[in-house]
C-alpha positions as CSV (number, residue, x, y, z in Angstrom):
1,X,31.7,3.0,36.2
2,X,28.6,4.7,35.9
3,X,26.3,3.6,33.3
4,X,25.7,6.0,30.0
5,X,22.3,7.3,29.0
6,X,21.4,5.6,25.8
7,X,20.4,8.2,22.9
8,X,18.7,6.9,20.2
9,X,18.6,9.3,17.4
10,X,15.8,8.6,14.5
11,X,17.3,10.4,11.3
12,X,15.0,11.8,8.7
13,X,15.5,11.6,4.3
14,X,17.5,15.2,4.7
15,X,20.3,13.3,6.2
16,X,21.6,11.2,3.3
17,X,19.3,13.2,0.1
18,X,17.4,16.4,-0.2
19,X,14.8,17.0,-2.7
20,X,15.4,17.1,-6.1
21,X,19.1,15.5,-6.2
22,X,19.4,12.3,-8.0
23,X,20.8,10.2,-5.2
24,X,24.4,10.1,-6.7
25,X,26.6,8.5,-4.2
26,X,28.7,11.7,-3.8
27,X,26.0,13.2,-2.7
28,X,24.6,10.8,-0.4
29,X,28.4,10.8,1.4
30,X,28.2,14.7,1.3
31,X,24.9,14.5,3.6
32,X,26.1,11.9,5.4
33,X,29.2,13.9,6.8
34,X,27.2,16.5,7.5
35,X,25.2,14.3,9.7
36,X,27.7,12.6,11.1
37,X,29.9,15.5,12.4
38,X,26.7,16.5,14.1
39,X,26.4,13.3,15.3
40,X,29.8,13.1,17.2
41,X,28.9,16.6,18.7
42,X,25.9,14.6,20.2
43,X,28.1,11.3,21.4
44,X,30.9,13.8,23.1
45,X,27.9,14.7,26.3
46,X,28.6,11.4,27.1
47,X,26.1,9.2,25.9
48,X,25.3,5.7,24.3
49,X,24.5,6.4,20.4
50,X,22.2,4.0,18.6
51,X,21.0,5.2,15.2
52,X,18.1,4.7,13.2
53,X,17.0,6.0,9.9
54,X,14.9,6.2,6.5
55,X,15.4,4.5,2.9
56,X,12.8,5.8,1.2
57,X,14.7,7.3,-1.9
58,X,16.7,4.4,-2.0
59,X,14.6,2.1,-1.9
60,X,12.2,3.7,-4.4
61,X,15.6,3.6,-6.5
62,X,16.2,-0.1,-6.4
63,X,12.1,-0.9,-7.3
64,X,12.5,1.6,-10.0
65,X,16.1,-0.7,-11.0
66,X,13.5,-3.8,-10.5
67,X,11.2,-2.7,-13.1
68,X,13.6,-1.6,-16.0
69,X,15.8,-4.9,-15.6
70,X,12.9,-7.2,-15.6
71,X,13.0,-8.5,-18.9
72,X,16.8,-10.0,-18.1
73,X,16.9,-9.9,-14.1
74,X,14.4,-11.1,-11.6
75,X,13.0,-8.5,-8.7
76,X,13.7,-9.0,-5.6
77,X,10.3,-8.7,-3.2
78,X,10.5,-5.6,-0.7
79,X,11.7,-7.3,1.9
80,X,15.0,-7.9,0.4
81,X,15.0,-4.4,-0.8
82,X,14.8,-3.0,2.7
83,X,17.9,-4.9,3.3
84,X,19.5,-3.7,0.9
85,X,19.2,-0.5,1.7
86,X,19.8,-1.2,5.1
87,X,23.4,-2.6,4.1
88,X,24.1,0.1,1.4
89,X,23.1,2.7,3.9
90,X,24.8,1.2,6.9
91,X,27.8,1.3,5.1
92,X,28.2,5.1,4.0
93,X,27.1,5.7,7.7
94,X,29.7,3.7,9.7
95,X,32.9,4.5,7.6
96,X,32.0,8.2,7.6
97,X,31.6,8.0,11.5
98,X,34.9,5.9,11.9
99,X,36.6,8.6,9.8
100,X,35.2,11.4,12.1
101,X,35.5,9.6,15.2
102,X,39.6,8.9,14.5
103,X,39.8,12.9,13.9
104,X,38.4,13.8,17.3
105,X,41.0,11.0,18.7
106,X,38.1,8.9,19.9
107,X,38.1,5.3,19.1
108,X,34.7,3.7,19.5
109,X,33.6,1.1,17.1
110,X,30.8,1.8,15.0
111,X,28.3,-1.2,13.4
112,X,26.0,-1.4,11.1
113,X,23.5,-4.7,11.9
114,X,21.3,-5.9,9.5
115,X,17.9,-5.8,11.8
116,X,14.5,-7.7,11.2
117,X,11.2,-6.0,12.9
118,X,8.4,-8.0,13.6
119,X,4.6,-7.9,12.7
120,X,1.6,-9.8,13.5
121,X,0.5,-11.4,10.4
122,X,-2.9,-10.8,11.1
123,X,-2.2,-6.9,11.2
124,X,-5.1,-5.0,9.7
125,X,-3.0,-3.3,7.3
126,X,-2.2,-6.5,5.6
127,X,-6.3,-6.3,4.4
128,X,-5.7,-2.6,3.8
129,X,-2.8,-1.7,2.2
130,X,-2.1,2.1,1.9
131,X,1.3,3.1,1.6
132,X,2.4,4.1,-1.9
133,X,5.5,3.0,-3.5
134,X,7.5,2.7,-6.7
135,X,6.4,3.9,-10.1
136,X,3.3,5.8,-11.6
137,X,1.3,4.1,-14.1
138,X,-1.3,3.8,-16.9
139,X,-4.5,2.5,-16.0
140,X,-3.7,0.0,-18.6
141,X,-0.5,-1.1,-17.0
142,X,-1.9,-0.9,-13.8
143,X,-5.1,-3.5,-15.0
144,X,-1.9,-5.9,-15.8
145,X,0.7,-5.3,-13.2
146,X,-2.5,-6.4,-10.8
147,X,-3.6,-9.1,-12.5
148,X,0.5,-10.6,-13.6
149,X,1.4,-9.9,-9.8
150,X,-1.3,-9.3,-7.5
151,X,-0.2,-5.9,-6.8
152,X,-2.9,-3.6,-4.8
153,X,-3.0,-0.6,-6.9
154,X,-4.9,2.5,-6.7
155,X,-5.2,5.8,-8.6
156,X,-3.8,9.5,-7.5
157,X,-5.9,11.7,-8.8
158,X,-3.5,14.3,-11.3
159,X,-0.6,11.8,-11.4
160,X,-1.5,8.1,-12.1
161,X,-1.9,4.8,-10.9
162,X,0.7,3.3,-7.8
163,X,1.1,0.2,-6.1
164,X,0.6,0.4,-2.5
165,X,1.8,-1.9,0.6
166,X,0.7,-2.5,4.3
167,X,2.2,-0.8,6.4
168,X,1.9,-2.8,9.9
169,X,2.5,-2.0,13.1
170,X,6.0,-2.8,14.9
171,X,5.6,-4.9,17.7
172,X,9.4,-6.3,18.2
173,X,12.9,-6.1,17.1
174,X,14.4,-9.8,16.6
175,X,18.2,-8.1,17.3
176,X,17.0,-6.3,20.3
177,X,19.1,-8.2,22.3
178,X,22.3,-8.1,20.5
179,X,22.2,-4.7,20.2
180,X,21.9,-4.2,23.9
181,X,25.1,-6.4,24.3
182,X,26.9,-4.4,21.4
183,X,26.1,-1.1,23.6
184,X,27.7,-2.5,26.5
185,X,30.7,-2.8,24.5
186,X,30.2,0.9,23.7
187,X,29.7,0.3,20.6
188,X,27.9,3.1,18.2
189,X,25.0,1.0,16.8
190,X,22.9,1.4,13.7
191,X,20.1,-0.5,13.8
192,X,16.5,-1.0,12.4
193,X,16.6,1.5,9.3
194,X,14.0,2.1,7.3
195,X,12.0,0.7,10.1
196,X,13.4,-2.7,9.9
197,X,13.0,-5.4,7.6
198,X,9.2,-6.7,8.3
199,X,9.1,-10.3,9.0
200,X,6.1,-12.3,10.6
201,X,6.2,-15.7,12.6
202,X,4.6,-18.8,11.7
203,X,3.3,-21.1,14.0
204,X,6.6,-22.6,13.9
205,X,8.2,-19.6,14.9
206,X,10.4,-19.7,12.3
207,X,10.7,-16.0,10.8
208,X,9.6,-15.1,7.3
209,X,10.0,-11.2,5.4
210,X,6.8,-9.7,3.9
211,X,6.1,-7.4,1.3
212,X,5.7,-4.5,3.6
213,X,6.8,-1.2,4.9
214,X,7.1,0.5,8.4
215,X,7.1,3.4,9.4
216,X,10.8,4.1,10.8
217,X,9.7,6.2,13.6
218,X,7.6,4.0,14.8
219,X,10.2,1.0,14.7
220,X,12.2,3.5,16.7
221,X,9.4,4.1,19.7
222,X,9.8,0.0,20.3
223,X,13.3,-0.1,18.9
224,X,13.6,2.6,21.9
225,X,11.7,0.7,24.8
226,X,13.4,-2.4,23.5
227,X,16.7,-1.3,24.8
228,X,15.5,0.8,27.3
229,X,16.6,3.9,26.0
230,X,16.5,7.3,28.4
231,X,15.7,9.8,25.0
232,X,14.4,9.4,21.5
233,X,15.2,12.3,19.4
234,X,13.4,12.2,15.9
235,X,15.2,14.8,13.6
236,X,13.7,16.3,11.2
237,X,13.5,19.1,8.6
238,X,11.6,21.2,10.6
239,X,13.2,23.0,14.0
240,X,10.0,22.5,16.3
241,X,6.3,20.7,16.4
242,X,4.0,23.7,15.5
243,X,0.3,24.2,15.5
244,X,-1.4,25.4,12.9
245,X,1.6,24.6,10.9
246,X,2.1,26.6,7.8
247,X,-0.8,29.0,8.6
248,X,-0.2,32.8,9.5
249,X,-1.2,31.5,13.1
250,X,1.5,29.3,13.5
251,X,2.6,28.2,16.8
252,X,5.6,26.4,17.3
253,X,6.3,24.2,20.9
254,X,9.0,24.0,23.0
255,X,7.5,21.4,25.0
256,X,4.5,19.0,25.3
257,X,3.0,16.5,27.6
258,X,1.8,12.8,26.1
259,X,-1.6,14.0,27.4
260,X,-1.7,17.2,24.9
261,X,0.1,15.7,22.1
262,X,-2.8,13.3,21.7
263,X,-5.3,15.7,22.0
264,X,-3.5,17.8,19.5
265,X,-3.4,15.2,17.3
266,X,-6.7,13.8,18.2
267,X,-8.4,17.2,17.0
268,X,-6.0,16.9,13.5
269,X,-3.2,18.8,14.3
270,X,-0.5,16.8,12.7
271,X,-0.3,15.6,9.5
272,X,-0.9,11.9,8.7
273,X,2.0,11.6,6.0
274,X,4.2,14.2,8.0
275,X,4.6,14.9,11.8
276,X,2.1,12.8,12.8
277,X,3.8,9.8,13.2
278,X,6.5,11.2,14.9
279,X,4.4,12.4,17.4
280,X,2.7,9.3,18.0
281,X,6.0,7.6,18.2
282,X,7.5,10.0,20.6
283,X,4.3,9.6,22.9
284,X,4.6,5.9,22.6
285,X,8.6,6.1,23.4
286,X,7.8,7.9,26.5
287,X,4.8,5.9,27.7
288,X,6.4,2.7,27.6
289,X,9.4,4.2,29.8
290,X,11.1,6.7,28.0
291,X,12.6,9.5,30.0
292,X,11.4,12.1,27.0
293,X,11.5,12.2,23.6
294,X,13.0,15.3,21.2
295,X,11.5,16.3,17.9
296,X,13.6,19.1,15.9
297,X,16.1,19.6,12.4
298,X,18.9,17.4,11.9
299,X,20.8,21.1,11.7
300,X,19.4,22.0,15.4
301,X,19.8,19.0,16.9
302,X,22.9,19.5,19.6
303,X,20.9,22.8,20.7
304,X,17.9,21.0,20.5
305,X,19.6,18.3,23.3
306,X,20.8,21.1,25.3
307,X,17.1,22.5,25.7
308,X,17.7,25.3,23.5
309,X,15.0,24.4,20.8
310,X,13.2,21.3,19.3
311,X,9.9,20.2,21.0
312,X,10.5,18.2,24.1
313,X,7.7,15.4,25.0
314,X,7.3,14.3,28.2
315,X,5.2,12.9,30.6
């Protein structure tokens, strides 16, 4: 039987909560069956599904839980948040797809695994921590949320003090391999969300989480190259990579070599916090082996597959 090209499809926030919604379960299952009937569209060309995808609300949620319980409840680091999320997410995820799968008459099992991504320790990021999470505060409860916990913490200008975390560079999935097997099985996998739990190595190899975040499209690029993955498609909430974005001069791309997408984003192009990162990601997917990466909407994304729109990078 001839082997199935592997897919591996990064989802963005839009698929499970959309701006300004509270996060209610309801309407975390609404997105997520709107995701995943597009999904199936995607498994019936005939490929190998592995899914990957943000926690950001939800994990903002279970710091913000951490702080107003912690007079009678202790936090739990980040690490152990990530997982969380990763389980709570999973979840809605795979039953959602079982349901739609047993509608269409298919049968494919669907599993969400509990996936660690690992750092180096002496990662600059862990010197310079930059990414922003949980709560806004006084600069008087900033003083002693540093001092009481050792929190970085640095001020937004217009909106307060915030606690930010390294954000280190993927280097290796520890479940890598057990996901391959799972796909042989033809399993639908969902794997390394939120871009993984961060763990490190010490010099007993033995694995230890970190108070950390990374950036889930690039724990896709190496989740990707891990498994050996023939496309990455990052979906978004915008339909193509554009330059110029937002400007009256807007130029939106069908396609893009590694070469220009670096130049592009050499010369500022994409935005640090935004599409940056997923082009980076796509460039790496593709220069460590991938046959292309896509960028385009969750909404667009079987068109975007059949060459139809989306922002193709290849070679």
């Amino acid at each position: 039987m001839q082997k199935k090209e592997t897919i591996l499809i990064a989802l963005g926030g839009n698929a499970l909560q959309r701006s300004g919604e509270k996060g209610t379960v309801e309407e975390q299952m609404t997105h997520v069956r709107e995701t995943c009937d597009r999904l199936i569209s995607i498994l019936e060309r005939g490929y190998s599904l592995v899914i990957t995808h943000g926690n950001g609300p939800q994990v903002g949620s279970i710091l913000l839980k951490n702080e107003y319980s912690e007079d009678k409840l202790p936090a739990m680091p980040l690490d152990v948040c990530g997982a969380e999320t990763q389980g709570m997410i999973g979840y809605m995820i795979q039953q959602q797809l079982y349901n739609y799968l047993r509608l269409k008459n298919r049968h494919e099992q669907v599993v969400a695994l509990c996936t660690q991504t690992l750092v180096n320790e002496e990662d600059p990021a862990f010197k310079n921590p930059s990414k922003p999470i949980g709560l806004f505060y006084t600069k008087a409860r900033a003083q002693e949320l540093s001092q009481e916990k050792g929190w970085h913490i640095v001020e937004q200008i217009g909106k307060g003090f915030r606690r930010v975390v390294p954000s280190p560079i993927p280097i290796d999935i520890i479940e890598a391999e057990i996901i391959k097997e799972l796909i042989k099985k033809e399993m639908i996998v969902i794997a390394c969300r939120g871009g993984g739990i961060p763990v490190i190595k010490d010099k007993n190899e033995k694995l230890k989480g970190v108070e950390a975040v990374i950036d889930k499209d690039r724990t896709a690029a190496v989740l990707g190259q891990k498994l050996n993955a023939e496309i990455l498609m990052i979906l978004t909430d915008v339909e193509q990579v554009a330059l110029d974005f937002g400007s009256p001069n807007q130029k939106n791309l069908s396609t893009l070599t590694v070469a220009d997408a670096e130049k592009y984003s050499t010369e500022g192009e994409f935005g640090e916090g935004s599409m940056g990162p997923k082009v980076e990601a796509a460039c790496n997917f593709v220069k460590s082996g991938g046959e292309k990466a896509i960028i385009s909407s969750l909404e667009k994304a079987k068109e975007a597959l059949e060459g139809l729109t989306g922002t193709v990078i290849t070679k």
